[in-house]
C-alpha positions as CSV (number, residue, x, y, z in Angstrom):
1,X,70.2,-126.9,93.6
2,X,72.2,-123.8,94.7
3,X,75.5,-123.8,95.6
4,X,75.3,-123.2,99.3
5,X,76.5,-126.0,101.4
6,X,72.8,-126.6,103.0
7,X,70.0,-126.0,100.9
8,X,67.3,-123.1,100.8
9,X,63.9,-122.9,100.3
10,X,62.5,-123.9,96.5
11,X,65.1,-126.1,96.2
12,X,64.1,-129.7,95.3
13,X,65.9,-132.6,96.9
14,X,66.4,-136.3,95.0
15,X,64.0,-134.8,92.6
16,X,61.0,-135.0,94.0
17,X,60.7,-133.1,97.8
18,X,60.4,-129.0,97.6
19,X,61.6,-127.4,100.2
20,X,59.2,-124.8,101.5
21,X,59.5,-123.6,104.9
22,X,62.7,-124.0,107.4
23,X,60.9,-124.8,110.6
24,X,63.2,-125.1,112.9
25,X,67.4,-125.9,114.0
26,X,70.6,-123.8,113.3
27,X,71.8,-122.8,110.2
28,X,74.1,-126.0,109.8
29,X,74.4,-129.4,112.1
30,X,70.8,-130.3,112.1
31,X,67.7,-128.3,110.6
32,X,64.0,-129.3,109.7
33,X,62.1,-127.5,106.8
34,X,58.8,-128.3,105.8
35,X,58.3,-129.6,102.3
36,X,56.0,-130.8,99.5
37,X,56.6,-134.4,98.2
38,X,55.8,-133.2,94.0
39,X,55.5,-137.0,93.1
40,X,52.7,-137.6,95.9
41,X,51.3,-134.4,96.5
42,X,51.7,-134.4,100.1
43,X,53.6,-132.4,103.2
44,X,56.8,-133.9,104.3
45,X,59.3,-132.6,107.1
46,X,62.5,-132.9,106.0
47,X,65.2,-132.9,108.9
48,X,68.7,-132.3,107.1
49,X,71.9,-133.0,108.6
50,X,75.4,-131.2,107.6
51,X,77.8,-132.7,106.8
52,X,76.5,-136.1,105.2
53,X,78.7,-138.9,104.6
54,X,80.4,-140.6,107.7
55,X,79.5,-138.1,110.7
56,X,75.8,-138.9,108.7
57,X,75.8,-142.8,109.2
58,X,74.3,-143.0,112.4
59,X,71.5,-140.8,111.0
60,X,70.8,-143.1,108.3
61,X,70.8,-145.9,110.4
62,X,68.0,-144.9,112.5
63,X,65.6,-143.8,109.7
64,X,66.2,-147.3,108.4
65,X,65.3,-148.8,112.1
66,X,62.2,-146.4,112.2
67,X,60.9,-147.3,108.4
68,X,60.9,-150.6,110.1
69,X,59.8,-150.1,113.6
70,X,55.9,-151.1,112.5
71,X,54.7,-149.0,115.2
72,X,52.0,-146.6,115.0
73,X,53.8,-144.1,117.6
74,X,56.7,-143.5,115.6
75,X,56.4,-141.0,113.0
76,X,56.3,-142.7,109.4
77,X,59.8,-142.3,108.1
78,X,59.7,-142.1,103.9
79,X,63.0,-141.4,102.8
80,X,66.8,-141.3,103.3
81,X,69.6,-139.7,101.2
82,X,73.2,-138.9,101.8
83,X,74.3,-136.5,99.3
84,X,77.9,-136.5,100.9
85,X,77.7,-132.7,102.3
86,X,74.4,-133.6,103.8
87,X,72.4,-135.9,104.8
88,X,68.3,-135.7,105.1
89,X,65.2,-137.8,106.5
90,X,62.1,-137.7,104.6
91,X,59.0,-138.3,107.1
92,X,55.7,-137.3,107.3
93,X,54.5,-133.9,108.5
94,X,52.2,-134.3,111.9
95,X,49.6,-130.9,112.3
96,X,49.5,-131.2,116.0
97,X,51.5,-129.7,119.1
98,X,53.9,-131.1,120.7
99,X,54.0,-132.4,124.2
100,X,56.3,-129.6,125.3
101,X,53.3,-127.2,123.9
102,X,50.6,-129.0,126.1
103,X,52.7,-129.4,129.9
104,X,53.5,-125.6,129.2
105,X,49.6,-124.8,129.9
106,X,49.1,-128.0,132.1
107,X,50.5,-131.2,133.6
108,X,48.2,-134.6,133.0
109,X,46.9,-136.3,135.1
110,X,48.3,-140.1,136.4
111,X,45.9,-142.0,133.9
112,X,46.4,-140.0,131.2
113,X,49.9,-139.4,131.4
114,X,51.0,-143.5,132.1
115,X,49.1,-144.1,128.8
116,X,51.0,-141.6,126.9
117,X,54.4,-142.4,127.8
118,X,53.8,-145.9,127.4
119,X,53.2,-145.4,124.0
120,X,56.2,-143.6,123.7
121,X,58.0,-146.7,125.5
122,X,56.4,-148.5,122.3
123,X,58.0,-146.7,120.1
124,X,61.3,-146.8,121.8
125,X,61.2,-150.7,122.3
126,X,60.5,-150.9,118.6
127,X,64.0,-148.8,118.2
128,X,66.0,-150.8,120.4
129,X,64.7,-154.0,118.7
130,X,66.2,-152.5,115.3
131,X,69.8,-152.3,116.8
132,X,69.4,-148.2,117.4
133,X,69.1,-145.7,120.0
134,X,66.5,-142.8,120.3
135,X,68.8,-140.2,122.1
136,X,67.0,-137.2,122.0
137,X,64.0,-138.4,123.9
138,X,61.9,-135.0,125.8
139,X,58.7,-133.4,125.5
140,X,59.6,-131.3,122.5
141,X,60.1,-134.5,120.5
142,X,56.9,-136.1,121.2
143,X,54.2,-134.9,118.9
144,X,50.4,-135.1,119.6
145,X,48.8,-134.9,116.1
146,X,45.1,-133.5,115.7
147,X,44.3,-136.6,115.0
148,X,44.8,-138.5,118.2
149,X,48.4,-140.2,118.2
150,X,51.0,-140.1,119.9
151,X,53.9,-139.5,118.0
152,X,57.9,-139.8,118.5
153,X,60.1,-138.3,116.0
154,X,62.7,-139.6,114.0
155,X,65.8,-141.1,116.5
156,X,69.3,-139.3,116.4
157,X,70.8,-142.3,117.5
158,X,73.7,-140.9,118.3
159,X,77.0,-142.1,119.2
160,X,77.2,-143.2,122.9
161,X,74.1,-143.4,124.0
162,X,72.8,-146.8,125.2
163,X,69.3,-148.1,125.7
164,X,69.6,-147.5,129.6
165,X,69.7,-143.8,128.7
166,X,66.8,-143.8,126.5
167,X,64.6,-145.5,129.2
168,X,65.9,-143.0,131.9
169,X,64.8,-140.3,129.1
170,X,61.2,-142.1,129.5
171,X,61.4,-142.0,132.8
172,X,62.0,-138.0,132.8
173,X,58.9,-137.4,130.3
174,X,56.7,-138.9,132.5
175,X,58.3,-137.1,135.5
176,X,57.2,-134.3,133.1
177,X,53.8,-135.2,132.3
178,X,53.0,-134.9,136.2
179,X,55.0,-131.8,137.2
180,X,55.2,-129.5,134.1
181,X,59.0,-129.8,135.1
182,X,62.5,-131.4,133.6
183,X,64.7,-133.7,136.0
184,X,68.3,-132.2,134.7
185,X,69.4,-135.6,136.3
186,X,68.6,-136.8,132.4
187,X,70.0,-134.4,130.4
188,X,68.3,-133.1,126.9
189,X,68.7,-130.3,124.6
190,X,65.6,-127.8,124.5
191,X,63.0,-129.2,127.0
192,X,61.3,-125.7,126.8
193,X,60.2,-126.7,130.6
194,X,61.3,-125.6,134.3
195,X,63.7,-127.6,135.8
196,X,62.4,-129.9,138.5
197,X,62.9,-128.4,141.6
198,X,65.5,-130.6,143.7
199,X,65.6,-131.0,147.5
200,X,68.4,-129.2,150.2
201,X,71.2,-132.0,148.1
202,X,70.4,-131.2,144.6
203,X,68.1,-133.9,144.1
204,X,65.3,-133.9,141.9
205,X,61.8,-133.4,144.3
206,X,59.7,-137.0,144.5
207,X,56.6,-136.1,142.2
208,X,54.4,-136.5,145.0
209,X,56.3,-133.6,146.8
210,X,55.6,-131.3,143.6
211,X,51.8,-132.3,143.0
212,X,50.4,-133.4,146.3
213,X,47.9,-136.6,145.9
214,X,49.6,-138.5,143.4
215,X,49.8,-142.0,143.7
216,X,52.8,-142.5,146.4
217,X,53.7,-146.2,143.7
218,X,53.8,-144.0,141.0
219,X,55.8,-141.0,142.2
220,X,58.4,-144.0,143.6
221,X,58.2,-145.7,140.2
222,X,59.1,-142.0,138.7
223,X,62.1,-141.6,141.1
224,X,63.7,-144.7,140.4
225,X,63.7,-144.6,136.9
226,X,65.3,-141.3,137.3
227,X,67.7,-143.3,140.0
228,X,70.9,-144.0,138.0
229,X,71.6,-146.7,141.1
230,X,69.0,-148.5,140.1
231,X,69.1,-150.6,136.6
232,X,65.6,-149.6,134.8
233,X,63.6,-152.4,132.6
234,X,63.5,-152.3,128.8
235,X,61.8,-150.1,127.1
236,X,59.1,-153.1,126.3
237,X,58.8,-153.9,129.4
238,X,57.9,-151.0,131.2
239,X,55.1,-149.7,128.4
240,X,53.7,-152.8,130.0
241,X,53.9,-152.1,133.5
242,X,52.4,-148.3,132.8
243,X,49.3,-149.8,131.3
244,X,49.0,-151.8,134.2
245,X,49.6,-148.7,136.4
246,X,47.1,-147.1,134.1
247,X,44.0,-148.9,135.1
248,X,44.3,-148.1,138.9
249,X,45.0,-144.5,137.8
250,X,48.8,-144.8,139.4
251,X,47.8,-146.6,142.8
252,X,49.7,-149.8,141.4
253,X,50.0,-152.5,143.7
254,X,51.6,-150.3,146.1
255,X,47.5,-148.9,146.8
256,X,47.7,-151.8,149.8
257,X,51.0,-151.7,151.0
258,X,52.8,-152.0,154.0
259,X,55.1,-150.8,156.1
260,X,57.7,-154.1,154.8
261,X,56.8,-153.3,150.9
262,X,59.4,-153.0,148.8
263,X,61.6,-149.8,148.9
264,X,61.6,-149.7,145.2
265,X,59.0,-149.7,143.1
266,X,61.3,-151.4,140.1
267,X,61.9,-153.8,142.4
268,X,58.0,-154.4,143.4
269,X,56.2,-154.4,139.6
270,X,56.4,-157.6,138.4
271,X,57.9,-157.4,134.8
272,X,57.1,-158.9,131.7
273,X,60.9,-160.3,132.0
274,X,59.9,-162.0,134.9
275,X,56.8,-163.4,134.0
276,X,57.1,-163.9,130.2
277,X,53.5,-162.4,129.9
278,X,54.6,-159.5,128.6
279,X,52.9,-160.2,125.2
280,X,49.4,-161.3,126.8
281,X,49.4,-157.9,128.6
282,X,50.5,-155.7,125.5
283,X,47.9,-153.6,123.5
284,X,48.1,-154.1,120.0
285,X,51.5,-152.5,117.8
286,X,49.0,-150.7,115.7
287,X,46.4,-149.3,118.1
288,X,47.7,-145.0,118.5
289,X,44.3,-143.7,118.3
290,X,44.4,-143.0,122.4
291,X,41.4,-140.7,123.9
292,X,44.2,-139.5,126.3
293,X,45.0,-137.9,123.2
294,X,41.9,-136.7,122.3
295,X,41.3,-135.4,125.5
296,X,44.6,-133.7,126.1
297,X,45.0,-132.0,122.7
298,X,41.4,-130.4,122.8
299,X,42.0,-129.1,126.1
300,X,45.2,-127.0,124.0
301,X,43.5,-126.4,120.5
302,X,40.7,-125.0,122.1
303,X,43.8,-123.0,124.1
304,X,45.2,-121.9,120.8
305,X,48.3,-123.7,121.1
306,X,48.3,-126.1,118.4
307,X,50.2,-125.5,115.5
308,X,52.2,-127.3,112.6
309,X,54.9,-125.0,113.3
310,X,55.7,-126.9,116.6
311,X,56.5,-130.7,114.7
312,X,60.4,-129.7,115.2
313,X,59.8,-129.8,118.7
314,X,63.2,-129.4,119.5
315,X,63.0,-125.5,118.1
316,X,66.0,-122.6,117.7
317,X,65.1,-121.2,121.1
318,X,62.2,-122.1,123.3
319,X,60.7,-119.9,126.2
320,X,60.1,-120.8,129.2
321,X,63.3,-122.7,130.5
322,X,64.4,-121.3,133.8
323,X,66.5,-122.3,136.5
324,X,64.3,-124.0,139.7
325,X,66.5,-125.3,142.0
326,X,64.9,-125.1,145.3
327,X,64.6,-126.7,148.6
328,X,62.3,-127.6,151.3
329,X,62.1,-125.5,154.5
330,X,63.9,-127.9,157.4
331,X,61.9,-126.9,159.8
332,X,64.2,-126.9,162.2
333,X,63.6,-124.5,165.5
334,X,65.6,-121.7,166.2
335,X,68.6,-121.7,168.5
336,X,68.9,-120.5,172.2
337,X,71.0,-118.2,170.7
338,X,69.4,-114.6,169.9
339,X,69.5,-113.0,166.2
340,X,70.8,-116.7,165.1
341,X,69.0,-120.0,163.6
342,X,70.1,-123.6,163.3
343,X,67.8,-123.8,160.5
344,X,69.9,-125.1,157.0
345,X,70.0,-123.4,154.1
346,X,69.3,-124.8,150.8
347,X,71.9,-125.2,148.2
348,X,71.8,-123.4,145.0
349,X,73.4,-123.4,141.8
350,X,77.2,-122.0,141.8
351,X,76.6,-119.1,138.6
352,X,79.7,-119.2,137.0
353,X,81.6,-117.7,134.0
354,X,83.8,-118.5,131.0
355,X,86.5,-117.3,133.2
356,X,85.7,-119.5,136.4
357,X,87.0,-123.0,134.1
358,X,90.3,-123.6,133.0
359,X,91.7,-127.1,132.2
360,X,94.1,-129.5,134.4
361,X,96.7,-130.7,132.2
362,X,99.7,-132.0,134.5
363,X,102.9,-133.3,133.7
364,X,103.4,-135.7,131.3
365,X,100.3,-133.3,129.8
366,X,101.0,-131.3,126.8
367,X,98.9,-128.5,127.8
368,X,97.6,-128.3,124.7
369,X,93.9,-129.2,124.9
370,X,92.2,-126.3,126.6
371,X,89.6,-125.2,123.3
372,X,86.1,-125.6,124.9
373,X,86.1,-125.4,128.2
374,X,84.0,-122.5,128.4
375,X,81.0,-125.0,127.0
376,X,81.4,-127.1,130.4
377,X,78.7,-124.5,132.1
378,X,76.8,-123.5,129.2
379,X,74.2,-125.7,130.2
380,X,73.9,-126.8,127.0
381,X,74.0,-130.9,126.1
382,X,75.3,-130.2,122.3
383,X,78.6,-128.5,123.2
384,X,81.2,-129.6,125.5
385,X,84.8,-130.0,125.7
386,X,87.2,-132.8,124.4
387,X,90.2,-134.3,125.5
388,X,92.8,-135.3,122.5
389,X,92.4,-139.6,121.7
390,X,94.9,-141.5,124.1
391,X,96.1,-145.0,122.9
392,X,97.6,-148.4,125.1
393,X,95.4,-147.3,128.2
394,X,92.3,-146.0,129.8
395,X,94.7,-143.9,131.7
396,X,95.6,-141.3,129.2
397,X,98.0,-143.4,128.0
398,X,99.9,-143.8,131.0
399,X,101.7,-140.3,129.8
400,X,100.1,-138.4,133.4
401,X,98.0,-139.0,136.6
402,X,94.4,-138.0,135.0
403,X,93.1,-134.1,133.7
404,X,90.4,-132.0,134.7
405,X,88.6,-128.8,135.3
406,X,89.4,-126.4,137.3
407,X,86.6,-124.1,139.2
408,X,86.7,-121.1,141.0
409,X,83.4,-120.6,142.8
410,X,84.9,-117.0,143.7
411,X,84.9,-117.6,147.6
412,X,84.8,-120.7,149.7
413,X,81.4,-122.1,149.5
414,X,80.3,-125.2,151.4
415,X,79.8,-127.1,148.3
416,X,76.7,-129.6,148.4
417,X,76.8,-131.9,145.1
418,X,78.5,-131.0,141.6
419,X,76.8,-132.7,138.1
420,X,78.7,-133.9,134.9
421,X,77.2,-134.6,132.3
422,X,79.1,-136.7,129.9
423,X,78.6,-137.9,126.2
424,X,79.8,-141.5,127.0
425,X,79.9,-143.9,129.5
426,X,82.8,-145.4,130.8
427,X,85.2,-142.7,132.6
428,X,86.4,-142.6,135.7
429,X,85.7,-139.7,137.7
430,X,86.0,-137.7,141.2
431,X,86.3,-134.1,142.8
432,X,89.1,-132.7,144.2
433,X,89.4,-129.7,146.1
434,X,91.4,-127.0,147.6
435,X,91.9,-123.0,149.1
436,X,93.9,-121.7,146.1
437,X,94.7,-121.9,142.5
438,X,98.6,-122.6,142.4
439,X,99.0,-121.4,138.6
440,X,97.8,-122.1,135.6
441,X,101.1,-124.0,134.6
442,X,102.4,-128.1,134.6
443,X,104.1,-127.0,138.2
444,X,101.1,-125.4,139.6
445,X,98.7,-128.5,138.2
446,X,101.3,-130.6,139.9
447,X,100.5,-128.8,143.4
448,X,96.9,-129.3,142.3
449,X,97.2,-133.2,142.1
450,X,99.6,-133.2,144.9
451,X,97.7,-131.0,147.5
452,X,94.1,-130.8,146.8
453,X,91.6,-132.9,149.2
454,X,89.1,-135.4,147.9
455,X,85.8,-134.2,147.5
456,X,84.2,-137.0,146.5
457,X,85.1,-140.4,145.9
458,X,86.0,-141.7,142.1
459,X,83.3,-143.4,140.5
460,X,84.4,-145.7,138.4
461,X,82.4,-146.6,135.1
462,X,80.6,-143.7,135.4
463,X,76.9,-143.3,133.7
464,X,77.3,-140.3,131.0
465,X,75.3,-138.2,133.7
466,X,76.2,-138.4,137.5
467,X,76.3,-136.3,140.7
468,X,79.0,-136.0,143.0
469,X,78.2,-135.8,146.7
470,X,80.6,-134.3,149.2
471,X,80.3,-133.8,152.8
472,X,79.5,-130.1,153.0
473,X,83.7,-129.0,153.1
474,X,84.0,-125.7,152.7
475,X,86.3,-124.9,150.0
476,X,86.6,-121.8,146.6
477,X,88.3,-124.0,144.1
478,X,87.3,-127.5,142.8
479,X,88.2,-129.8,140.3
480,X,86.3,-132.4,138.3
481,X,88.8,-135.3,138.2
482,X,89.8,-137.9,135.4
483,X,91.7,-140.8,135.6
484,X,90.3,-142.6,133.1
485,X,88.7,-142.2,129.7
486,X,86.2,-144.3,128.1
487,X,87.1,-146.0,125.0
488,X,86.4,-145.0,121.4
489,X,86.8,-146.5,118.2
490,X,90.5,-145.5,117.7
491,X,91.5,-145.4,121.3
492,X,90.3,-143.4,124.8
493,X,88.9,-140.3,124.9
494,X,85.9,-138.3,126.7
495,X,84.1,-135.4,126.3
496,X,82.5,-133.6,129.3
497,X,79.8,-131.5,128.0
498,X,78.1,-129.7,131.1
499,X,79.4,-129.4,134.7
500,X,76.5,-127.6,138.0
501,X,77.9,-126.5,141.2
502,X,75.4,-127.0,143.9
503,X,76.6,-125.1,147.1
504,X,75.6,-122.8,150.2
């Protein structure tokens, strides 16, 4: 074993598992290599975490939920070892592409694309069963082996993330499937796809809107899984109601509706929790062979896509992911006014800088936590910034009105919607805004509580990811308002990890 604090290649782990390729991941946190298991003569992928011990726990606990899972869409997990300054999972190496590889070249069509999220759903079900969370559910992580399975990778389970989250996740990946395209309303490190394209508000684009002639039930179903309003089924439940989907190709029982249907689809599918017969209506655990597969993954061999490179599917840096934030023309006729229109104009994303964030700290606030609030509007889920660990009271400790972050959209902008993305649930948050910044100082934060308008209402046990609406105000600075923090093991904290300005 060398020295180094990860190791390299040649080096053999727990005696017995050669590394021999590093695949994919940064140099540290998380990695995969590809190994050789010298006892069993067989590829492994080893996905090695640093540091090990306690930040590792949660890690171990889901490869001891997915050993046990018994379901033939989750990858086989093998092994588990903390070694104290890292931590790696042992699990069988899948030759295939992943799903991120295929929707690059094509979307699927209703059948096919139901059938392969619902085994997904199986493998997430059998996850939540153990006690754990998936949290990194996306088309990268979703393997289709060249031998016709569907296959989830090992869970991250990470802190904070709930079951409701990882059936939203399921809900984006079939959102996927039919548009080639990522809702950002379900955020995810790495999809390697466009972002969905989103309507005049920010919103993500009913499916049917992207790929005219799908099934109107199954675009709805699509759109409010994606609805954080709406509370989604369990991850059991609803790989039940895609196979029923499945066999009208999408039409669903919507295919006869009226105009007095149901104006959500959860609402309208009648769910295993509902009926009990979940169980009758289940294929069997062990059934992964799916021609779905079959079809789908000849389609992209014979493309030249499939590779074993691609099993991380998470990778370092994949191609493709661009910003698609669009809108729909209004249609709206032009004035009686010459050289002018009444016509809207669609919001788009505010770009902004390192320099456009700054933190709200104001009195009793310290001022002292401003370290990573550039990451706010990296657009990247993994970083973010952190407010210090309050105790007695969600409301920072009673010690000051709330915190936020300040944002200078450079001129007034009539601002449409703003996202936050957030690593737990449980905060309290609203927008503020106003014409000026009064000074990065506890005075001029003071003017900032005590003169900036309301955006947006607070929403109060926020989701990890919401979107606040305003009315259209016209204003250059904002502010993404805190008043209370979500609690943690030792007390209240929060960490915001992406903020999107939607404006005109």
């Amino acid at each position: 074993m060398t020295t180094a604090e990860v190791p390299s290649v040649g080096d053999l782990l727990a005696e017995r598992y050669r590394l021999e390729e590093h695949v994919g991941g940064a140099n540290g946190y998380r990695q995969l290599w590809r190994g050789v298991d010298v006892l069993l003569h067989r590829s492994v992928a080893v996905v090695l975490r640093s540091p090990g011990g306690e930040d590792a726990a949660p890690t171990m606990t889901a490869a001891v939920a997915a050993s046990r899972a018994h379901v033939d869409s989750m990858v086989d997990v093998y092994d588990a070892v903390d070694e104290g300054r890292f931590a790696y999972v042992v699990r069988e190496w899948v030759n295939g592409s992943s799903l991120r590889g295929v929707l690059e070249q094509q979307h699927l069509d209703p059948a096919h694309a139901l059938e392969l999220v619902a085994s997904v759903a199986d493998a997430v079900a059998a996850l939540h069963e153990g006690g754990v969370t998936h949290a990194d559910l996306h088309p990268g992580t979703i393997l289709l082996s060249e031998d016709d399975r569907v296959m989830v990778t090992e869970p991250r389970n990470e802190p904070g993330n709930t079951q409701v989250e990882d059936v939203r996740a399921l809900g984006a990946t079939l959102y996927a499937c039919l548009t080639g395209t990522w809702p950002r309303v379900v955020p995810a490190e790495n999809t390697g796809l466009a972002d969905a394209a989103t309507d005049e508000w920010g919103r993500v684009l009913d499916a049917d809107k992207v790929v005219p002639g799908l099934p109107a039930a199954l675009s709805k179903l699509t759109a409010d899984l994606l609805d954080h309003t709406q509370t989604p089924p369990s991850a059991a439940e609803l790989a039940v109601d895609l196979r029923r989907l499945a066999e009208t190709g999408g039409a669903g029982p919507a295919a006869a509706a009226t105009e007095s249907a149901p104006t959500s689809v959860l609402g309208a599918i009648s769910f295993g929790r509902r009926s009990g017969g979940a169980a009758a209506d289940s294929p069997p655990a062990g059934m992964k062979r799916l021609a779905v597969v079959a079809a789908v993954i000849a389609a992209v061999i014979f493309a030249g896509v499939v590779t074993s490179a691609v099993v991380f599917g998470g990778g370092e840096d994949p191609a493709g992911a661009e910003d698609q934030v669009t809108g729909e023309d209004t249609g709206a006729e032009p004035s009686d006014t010459e050289g002018e229109s009444t016509e809207s104009v669609a919001p788009t994303e505010v770009a902004l800088t390192a320099d456009s964030v700054r933190v709200v700290d104001p009195p009793e606030g310290d001022r002292n936590q401003n370290e990573g609030v550039e990451n706010v509007i990296d657009d990247n889920a993994s970083t973010g910034w952190t407010t210090n660990t309050y105790r007695g009271d969600p409301n920072f400790g009673n010690l000051k009105p709330g915190m936020g972050i300040l944002i200078d959209l450079g001129e007034a902008r009539e601002v449409s919607s703003v996202r936050v993305q957030m690593t737990s649930a449980g905060a309290t948050v609203g927008l503020l805004g106003g014409a000026e910044d009064p000074g990065d100082s506890s005075e001029g934060d003071q003017a900032i509580v005590d003169g900036f308008s309301v955006l947006a209402e607070q929403v109060e046990d926020a989701d990890t990811n919401i979107e606040l609406k305003t009315g259209g105000e016209a204003t250059r600075f904002i502010v993404v308002w805190v008043t209370e923090l979500p609690q943690v093991s030792d007390g209240y904290k929060l960490t915001i990890s992406d903020i999107n300005v939607f404006a005109r």
